[in-house]
LUMVEXLO-586141 format. One record per residue (C-alpha): x, y, z. Coordinates in steps of 0.5 Angstrom, whole numbers, always signed. Layout:
<sites>
c1=X, c2=Y, c3=Z
...
</sites>
This chain:
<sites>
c1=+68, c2=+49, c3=+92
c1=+63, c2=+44, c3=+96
c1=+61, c2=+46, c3=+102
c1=+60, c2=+42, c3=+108
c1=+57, c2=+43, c3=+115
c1=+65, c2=+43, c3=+117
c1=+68, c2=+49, c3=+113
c1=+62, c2=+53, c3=+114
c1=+62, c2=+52, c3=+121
c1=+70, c2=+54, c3=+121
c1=+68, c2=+61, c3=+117
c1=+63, c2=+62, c3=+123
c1=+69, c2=+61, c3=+129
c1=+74, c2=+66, c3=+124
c1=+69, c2=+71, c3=+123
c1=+68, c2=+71, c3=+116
c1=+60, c2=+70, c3=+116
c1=+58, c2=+77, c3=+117
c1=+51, c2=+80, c3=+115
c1=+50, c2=+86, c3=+110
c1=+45, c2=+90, c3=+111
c1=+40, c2=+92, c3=+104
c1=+37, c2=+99, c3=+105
c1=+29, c2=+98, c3=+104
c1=+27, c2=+106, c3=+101
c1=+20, c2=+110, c3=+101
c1=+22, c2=+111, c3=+93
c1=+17, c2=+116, c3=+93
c1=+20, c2=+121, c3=+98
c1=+28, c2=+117, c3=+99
c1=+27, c2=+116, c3=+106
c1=+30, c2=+109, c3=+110
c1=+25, c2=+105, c3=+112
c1=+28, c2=+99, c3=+114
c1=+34, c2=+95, c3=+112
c1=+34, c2=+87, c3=+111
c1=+40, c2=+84, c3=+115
c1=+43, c2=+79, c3=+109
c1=+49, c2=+74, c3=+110
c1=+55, c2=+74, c3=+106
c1=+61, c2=+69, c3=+107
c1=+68, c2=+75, c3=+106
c1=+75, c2=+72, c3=+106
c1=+80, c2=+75, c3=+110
c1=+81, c2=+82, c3=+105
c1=+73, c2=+84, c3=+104
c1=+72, c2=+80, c3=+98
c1=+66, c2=+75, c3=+98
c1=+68, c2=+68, c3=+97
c1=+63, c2=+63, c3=+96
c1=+56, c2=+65, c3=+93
c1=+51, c2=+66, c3=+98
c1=+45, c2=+61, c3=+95
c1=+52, c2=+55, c3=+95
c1=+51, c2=+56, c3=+104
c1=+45, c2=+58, c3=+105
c1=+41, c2=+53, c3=+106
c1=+46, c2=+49, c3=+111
c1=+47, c2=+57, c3=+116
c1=+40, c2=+57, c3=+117
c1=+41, c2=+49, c3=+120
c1=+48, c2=+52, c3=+124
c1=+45, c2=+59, c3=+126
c1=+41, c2=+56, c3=+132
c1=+46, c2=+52, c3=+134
c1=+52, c2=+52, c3=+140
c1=+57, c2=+55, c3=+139
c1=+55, c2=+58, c3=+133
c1=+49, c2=+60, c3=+134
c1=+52, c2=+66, c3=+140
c1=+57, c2=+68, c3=+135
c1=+52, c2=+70, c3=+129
c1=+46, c2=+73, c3=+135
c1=+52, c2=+78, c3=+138
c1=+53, c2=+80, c3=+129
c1=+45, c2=+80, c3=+129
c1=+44, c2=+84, c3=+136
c1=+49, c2=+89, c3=+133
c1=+45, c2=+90, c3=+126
c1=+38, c2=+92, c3=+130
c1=+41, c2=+96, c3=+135
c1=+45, c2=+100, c3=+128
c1=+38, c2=+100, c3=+125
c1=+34, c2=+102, c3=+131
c1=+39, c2=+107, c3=+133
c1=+38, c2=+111, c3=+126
c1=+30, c2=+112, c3=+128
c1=+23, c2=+109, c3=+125
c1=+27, c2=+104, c3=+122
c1=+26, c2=+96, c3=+122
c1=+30, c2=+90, c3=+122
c1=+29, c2=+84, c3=+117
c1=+32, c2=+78, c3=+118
c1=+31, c2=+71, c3=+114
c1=+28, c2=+65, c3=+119
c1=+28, c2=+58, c3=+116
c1=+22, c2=+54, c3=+118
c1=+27, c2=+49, c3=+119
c1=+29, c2=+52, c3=+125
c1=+22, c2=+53, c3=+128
c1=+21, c2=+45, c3=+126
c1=+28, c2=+43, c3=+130
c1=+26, c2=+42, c3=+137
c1=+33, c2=+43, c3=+139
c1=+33, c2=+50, c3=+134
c1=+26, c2=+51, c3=+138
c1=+29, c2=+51, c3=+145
c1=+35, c2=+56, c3=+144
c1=+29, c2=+60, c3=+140
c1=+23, c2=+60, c3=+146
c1=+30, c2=+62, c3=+151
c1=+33, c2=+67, c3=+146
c1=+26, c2=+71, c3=+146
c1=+24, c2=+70, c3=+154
c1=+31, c2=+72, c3=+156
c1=+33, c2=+78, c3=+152
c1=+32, c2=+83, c3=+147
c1=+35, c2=+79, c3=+141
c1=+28, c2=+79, c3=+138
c1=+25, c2=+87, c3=+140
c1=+22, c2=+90, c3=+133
c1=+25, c2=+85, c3=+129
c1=+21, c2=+83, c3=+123
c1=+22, c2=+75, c3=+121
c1=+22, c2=+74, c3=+115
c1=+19, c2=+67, c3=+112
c1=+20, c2=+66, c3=+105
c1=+13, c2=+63, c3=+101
c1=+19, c2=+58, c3=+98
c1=+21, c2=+54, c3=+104
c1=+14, c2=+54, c3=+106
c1=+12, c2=+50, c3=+99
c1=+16, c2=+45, c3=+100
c1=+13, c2=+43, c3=+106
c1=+8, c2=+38, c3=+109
c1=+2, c2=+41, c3=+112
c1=+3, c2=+37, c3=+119
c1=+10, c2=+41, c3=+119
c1=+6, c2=+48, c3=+117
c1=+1, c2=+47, c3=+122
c1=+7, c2=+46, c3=+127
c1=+10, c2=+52, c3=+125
c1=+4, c2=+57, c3=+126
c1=+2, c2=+54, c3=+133
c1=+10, c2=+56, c3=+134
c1=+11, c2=+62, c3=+131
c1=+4, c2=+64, c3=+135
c1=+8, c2=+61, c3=+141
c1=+14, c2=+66, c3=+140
c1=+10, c2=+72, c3=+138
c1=+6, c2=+71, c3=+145
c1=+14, c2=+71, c3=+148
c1=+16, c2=+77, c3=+145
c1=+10, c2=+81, c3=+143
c1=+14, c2=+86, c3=+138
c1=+16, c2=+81, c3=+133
c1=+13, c2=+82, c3=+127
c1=+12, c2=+77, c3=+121
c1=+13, c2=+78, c3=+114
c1=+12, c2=+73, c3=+108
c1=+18, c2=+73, c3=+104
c1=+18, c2=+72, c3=+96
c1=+11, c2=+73, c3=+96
c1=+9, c2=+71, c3=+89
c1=+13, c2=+64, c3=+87
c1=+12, c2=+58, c3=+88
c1=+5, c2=+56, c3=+91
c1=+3, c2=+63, c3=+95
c1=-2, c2=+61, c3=+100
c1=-6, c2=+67, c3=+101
c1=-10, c2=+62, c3=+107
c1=-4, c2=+65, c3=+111
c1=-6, c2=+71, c3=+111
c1=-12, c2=+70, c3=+114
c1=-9, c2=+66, c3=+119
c1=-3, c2=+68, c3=+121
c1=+0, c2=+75, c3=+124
c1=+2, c2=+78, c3=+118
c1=+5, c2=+85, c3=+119
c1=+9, c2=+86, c3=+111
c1=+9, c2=+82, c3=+104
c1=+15, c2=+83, c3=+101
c1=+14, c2=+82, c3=+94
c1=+19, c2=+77, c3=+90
c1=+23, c2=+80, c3=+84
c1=+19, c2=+75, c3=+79
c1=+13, c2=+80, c3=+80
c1=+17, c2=+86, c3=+79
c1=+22, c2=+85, c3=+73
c1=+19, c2=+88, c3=+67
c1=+12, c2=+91, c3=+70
c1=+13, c2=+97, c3=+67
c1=+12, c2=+93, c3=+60
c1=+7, c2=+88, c3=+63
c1=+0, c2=+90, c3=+64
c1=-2, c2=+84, c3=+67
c1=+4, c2=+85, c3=+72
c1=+1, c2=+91, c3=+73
c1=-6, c2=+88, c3=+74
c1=-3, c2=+83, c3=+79
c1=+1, c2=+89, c3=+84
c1=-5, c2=+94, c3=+84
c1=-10, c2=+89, c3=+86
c1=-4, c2=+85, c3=+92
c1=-3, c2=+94, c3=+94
c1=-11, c2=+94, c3=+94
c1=-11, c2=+87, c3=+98
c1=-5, c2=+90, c3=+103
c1=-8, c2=+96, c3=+104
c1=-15, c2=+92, c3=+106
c1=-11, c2=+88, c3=+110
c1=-8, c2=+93, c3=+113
c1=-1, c2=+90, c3=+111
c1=+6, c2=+94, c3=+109
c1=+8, c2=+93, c3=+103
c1=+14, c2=+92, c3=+100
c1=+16, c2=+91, c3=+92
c1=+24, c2=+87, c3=+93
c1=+28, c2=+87, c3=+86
c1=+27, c2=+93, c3=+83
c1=+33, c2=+95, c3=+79
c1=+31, c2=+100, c3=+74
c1=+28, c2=+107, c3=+74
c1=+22, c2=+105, c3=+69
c1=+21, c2=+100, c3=+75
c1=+21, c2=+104, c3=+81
c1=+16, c2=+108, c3=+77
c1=+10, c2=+105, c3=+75
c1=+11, c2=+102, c3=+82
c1=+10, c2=+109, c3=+85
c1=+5, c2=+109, c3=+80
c1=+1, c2=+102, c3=+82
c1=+1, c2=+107, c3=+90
c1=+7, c2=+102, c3=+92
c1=+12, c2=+106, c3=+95
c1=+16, c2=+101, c3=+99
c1=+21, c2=+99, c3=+94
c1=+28, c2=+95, c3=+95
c1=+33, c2=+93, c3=+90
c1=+39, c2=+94, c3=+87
c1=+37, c2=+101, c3=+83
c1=+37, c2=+104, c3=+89
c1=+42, c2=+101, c3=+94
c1=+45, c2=+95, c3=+94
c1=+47, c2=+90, c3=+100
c1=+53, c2=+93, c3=+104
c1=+57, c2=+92, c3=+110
c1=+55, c2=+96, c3=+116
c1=+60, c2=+101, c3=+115
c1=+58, c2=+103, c3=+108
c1=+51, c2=+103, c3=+111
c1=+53, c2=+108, c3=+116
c1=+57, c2=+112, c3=+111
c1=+49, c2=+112, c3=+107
c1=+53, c2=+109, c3=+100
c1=+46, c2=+108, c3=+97
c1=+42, c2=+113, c3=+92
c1=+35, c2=+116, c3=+95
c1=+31, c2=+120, c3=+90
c1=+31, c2=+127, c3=+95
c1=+36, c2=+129, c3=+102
c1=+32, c2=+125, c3=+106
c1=+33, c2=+118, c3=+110
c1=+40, c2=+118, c3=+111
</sites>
């Protein structure tokens, strides 16, 4: 099925983008740390209908805007205040650096973060993906609005999202208020068996801990996995050996695996 801006935007009005939620564990002790908000397109009875990479690219240029944008902020509001309520546990959610380059997307963005608590403790993921495949006018644009919003909403944490592909700018984290790296899945995979992905995750822990930035392992989907990055001193740990995405009521009922009675 292609989809359009049309389809996809009836899917919003009729409810059918809704964000699951995937738990974020310390793997060494089973507590939830976190859990990044991540949308799904369902049909009427739960199913999901359309891959999520199919519609991505074209929610994150509708999210900010009327009327979809208020639809998706009440689903986003309702995701944080479910994981805020739970304790010290913090909400990620994916940020598009075309949104933060779109002026009218900008200006529903400064009001949402001047006039409520849609961004209180929310940790904005940008992903190292999309920063690549800009300019660097547009990437200079984009550091002086996230400084900007940063200064609206001083609780709004950054995190560098896939860190590892594509051409990872290390400059960022000289530059940029970073309080997580999230490492992508390419490094993860097989680092059991591979002592230069060993090499490469022990020295970006020792980097993160210099810089005083959480550290998080994404795509971890074996228990050797889980294992040599407790190892390597990276606790922080999602994927789907532990817990896969999942509505909130799943998430509510704790319909993921930790390694003790911690957590949930």
């Amino acid at each position: 099925m292609e989809v359009t801006e049309q389809l996809l935007g009836e899917a919003i009005l009729d409810g059918n983008i809704r964000f699951a939620i995937q738990p974020i564990l310390n793997a060494r002790t089973g507590e939830l740390i976190g859990g990044e908000a991540l949308s799904r397109w369902y049909t009427g009875n739960g199913l999901i209908a359309v891959p999520t990479l199919q519609y991505l690219p074209l929610l994150k240029r509708l999210e900010w805007r009327e009327p979809f944008h208020s639809i998706l902020a009440r689903q986003w509001a309702e995701t944080a205040g479910l994981l805020s309520n739970i304790g010290e546990v913090k909400s990620y959610f994916n940020f598009a650096i075309d949104a933060l380059l779109d002026d009218d997307c900008w200006a529903n963005i400064q009001q949402e973060a001047s006039d409520n608590s849609l961004f209180d403790g929310v940790v904005i993921e940008l992903s190292e993906m999309s920063l690549s495949e800009v300019g660097e006018p547009e990437l200079a644009q984009a550091s002086a609005r996230l400084s900007q919003l940063q200064s609206l909403d001083p609780s709004i944490s950054l995190a560098l999202d896939d860190f590892g592909t594509a051409l990872s700018n290390l400059n960022r984290l000289r530059v940029w208020d970073i309080s997580t790296i999230k490492l992508d899945k390419q490094l993860v995979s097989g680092c059991d068996q591979d002592p230069k992905a060993q090499a490469i995750l022990r020295n970006l822990r020792q980097m993160a801990e210099d810089l005083g930035v959480e550290l998080i392992a994404e795509g971890v989907e074996t228990e050797t996995e889980e294992e040599t990055l407790l190892t390597l001193g990276i606790y922080s740990q999602q994927g789907f050996l532990r817990a896969k995405p999942m509505t909130q009521e799943e998430f509510i009922a704790g319909h993921f695996f930790p390694k003790s009675s911690g957590g949930m």
